[in-house]
C-alpha positions in Angstrom: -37.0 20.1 10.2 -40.8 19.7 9.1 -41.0 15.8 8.9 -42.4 13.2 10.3 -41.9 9.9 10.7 -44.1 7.4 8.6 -44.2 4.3 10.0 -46.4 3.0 12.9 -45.3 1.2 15.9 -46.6 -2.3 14.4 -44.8 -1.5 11.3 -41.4 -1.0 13.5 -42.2 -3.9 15.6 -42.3 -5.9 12.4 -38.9 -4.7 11.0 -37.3 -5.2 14.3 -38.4 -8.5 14.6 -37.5 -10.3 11.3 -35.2 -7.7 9.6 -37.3 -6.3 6.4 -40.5 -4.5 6.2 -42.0 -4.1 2.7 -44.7 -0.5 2.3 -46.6 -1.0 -0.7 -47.4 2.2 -3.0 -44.6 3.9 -1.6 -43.9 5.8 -5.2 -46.5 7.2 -7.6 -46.8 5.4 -11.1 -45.1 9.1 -12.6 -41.9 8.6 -10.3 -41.4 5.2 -11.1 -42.1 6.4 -15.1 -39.7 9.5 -14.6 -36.9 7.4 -13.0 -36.8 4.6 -15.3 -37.1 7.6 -18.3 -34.1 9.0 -17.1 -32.2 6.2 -16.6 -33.0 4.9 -20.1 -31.0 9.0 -21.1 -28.2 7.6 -19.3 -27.9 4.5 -20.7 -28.3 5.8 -24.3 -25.6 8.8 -23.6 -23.2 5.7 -21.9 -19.6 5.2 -24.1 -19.3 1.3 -23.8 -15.8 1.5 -24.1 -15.6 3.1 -20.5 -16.8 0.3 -18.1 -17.0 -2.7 -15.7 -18.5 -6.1 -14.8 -20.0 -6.5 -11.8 -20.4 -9.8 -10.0 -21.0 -11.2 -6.5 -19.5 -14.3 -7.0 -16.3 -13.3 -8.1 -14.7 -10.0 -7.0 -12.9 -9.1 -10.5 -12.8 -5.3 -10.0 -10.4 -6.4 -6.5 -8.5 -3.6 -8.2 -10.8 -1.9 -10.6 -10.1 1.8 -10.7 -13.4 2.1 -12.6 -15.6 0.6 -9.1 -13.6 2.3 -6.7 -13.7 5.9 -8.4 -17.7 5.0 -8.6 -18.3 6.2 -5.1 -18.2 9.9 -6.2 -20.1 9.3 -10.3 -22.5 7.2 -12.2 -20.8 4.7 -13.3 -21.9 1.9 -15.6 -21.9 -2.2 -15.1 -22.3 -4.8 -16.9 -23.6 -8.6 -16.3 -21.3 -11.4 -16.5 -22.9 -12.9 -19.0 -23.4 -10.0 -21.4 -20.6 -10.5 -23.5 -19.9 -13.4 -26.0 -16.4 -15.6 -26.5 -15.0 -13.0 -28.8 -15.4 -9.6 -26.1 -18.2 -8.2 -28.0 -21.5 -7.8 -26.5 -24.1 -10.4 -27.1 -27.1 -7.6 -27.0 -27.5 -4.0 -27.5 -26.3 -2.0 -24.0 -29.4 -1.8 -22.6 -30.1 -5.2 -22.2 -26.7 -5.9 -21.0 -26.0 -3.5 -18.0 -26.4 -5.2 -14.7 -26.3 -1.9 -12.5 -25.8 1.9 -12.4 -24.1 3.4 -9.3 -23.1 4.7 -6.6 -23.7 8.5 -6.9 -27.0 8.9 -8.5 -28.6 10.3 -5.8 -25.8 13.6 -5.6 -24.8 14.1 -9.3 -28.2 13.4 -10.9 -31.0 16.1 -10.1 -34.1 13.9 -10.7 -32.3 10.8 -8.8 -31.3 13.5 -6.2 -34.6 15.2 -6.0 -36.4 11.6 -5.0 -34.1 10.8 -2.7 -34.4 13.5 -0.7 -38.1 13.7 -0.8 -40.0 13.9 2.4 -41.0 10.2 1.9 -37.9 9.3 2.1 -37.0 11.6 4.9 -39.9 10.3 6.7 -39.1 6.5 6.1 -35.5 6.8 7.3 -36.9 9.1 10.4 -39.0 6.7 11.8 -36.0 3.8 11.3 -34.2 6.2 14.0 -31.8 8.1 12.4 -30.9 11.4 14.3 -27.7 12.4 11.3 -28.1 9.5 8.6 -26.7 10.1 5.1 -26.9 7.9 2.0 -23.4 6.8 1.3 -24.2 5.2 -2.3 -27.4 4.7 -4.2 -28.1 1.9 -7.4 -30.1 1.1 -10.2 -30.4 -2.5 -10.5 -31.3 -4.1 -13.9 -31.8 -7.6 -13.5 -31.8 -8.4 -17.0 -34.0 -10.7 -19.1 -32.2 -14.1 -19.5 -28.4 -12.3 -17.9 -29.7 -11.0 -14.5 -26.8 -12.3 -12.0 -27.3 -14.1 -8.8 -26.3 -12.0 -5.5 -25.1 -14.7 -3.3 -26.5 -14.7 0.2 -24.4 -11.3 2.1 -25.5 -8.7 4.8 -25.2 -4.7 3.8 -23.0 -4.1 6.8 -20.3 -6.4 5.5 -19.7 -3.5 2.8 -21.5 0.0 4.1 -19.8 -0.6 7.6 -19.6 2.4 10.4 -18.7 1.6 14.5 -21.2 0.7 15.5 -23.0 -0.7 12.7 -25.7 1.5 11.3 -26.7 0.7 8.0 -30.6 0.1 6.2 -30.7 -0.4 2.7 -34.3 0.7 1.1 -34.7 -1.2 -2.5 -37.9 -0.2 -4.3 -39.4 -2.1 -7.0 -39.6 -0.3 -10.3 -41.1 -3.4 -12.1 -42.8 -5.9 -10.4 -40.5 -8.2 -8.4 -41.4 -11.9 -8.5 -39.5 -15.1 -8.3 -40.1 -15.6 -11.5 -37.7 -12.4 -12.6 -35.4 -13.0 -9.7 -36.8 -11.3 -6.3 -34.8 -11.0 -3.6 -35.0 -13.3 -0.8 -34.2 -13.1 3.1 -33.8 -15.3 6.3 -36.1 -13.8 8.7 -34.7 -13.1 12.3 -30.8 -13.2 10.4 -30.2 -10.0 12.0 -30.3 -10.9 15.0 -27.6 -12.8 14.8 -24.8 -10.1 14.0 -22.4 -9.1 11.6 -20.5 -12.1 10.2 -17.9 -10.5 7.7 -16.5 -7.3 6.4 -15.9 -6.1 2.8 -12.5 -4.6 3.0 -10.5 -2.5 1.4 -6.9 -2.3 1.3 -3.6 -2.1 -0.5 -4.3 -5.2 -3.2 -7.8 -4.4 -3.5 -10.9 -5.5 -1.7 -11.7 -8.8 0.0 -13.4 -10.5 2.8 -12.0 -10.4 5.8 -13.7 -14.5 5.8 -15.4 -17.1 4.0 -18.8 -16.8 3.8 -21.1 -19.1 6.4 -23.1 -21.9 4.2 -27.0 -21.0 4.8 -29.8 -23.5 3.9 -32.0 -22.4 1.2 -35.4 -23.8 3.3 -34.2 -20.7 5.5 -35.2 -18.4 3.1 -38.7 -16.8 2.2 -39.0 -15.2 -1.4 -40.4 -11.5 -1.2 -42.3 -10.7 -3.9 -43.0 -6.6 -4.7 -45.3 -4.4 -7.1 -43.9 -1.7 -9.1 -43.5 1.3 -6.6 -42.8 -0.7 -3.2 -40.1 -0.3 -1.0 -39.2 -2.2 1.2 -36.4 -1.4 4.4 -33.8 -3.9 5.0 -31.0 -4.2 8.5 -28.1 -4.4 8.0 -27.3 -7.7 9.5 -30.2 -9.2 7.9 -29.2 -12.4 5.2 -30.6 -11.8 2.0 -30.1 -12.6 -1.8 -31.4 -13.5 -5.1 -31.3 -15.7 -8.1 -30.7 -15.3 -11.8 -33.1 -14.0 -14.1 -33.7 -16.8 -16.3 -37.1 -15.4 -17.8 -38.1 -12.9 -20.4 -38.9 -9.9 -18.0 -36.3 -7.5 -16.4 -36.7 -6.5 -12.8 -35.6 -3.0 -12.1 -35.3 -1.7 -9.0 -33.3 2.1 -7.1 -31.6 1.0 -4.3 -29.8 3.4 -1.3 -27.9 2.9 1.8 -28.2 4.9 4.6 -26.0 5.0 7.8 -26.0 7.2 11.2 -23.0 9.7 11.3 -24.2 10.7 15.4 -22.2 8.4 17.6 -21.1 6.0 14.5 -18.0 6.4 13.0 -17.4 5.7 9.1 -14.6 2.9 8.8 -11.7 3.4 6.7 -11.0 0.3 5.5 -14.9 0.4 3.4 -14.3 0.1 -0.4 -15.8 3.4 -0.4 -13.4 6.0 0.6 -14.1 9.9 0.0 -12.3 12.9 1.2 -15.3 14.2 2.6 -18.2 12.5 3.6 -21.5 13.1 1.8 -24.1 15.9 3.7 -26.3 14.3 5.8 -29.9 13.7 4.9 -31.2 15.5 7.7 -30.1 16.7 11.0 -32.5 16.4 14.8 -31.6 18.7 17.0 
């Protein structure tokens, strides 16, 4: 296979134990330029009229054609608050886009070409994986003054396999404070399990139950530079705020889960014909 993995046993104690583990430095000042450069292509080839809003707090694409045939494209998403009382945008496009998913890491070459870079091979190698593949992959806005809140939620609840499997890995393409809207976690939350699903079915998407009520003193902010990544569990509780200030906070986020021994549920809001090649294979 010709990788190795990158972490050191201090570094895995430390994800184990509370759930996250942030690597400075991870990319180079030209990837994070590149990335953000092509993204801004995208954006400017984007048709408005073809699109979707995308919000934690209320599930309004429950039957969105648009999200759910975003598994397999780039699709485009805009914040809550980008448009005004008469349907019209309030700001130009790229101010008003809250995320860009789920297939940027297969149908892009420059997105795909990162994420399958040794780093990231390395990374998810020392996390475990024997067969993982990335089942969906965002870029994350956070606009200036219209960045949405993600309400406290676990990446199992909607990348689920049997048994659970899945690590997201967010890197920071602009610094990530709590000024802009960081994200925040509970430390030690994953040890507590999976306590909902995100499921799909005939009507739509929903939880399978209400959300738990957390206490925001439970929470540590987890600030980020430009170009860190940092590895989050599955079960672990995290969110973040709106971005009430002047300054965006981009970030490329992936999910990876094990395909040996875990089996991909059917009921996910992400359903494909064939599941994605796997990142790497051990023997």
């Amino acid at each position: 296979m010709g990788i190795t993995g990158s972490l050191t046993p201090d570094q895995l104690e430390l994800f184990h134990s509370q759930g996250y583990l942030v690597i400075e430095s991870f990319a180079s000042e030209d990837e994070i330029r590149s990335l953000r450069k092509r993204m801004a292509e995208l954006l400017n080839q984007f048709d408005c009229s073809v699109s979707s809003i995308f919000s934690t707090k209320n599930q309004k694409h429950t039957t969105d054609k648009y999200f759910f045939e975003s598994a397999e494209k780039i699709s485009f998403f805009f914040e809550e608050k980008a448009f005004g009382d008469d349907g019209e945008l309030k700001q130009p496009k790229e101010l008003s886009i809250n995320k860009v998913g789920h297939a940027l890491h297969e149908l892009d070459p420059l997105y795909k070409e990162f994420t399958y870079s040794s780093k990231i091979s390395s990374l998810i190698l020392s996390l475990g994986y024997r067969r993982p593949v990335i089942m969906q992959s965002m870029y994350i806005f956070k606009q200036p003054g219209i960045g949405g809140e993600v309400v406290p939620h676990q990446d199992n609840s909607f990348v689920y396999t049997d048994p659970t499997s899945c690590t997201g890995l967010w890197m920071a393409l602009e610094d990530s404070t709590t000024v802009n809207g960081c994200l925040w976690a509970i430390p030690g939350s994953h040890k507590n399990g999976l306590v909902r699903r995100f499921i799909r079915g005939e009507k739509g998407v929903t939880f399978d139950r209400p959300s738990p009520s957390y206490q925001q003193k439970d929470f540590v902010p987890i600030e980020m530079k430009a170009g860190s990544i940092i590895a989050i569990h599955g079960d672990l509780i995290h969110q973040s705020f709106e971005n009430l200030s002047s300054k965006s906070r981009h970030a490329y986020s992936l999910h990876v889960v094990e395909t040996d021994g875990c089996k991909w549920a059917q009921d996910n809001w992400i359903q494909r014909e064939k599941m994605p090649e796997p990142h790497f294979v051990l023997p």
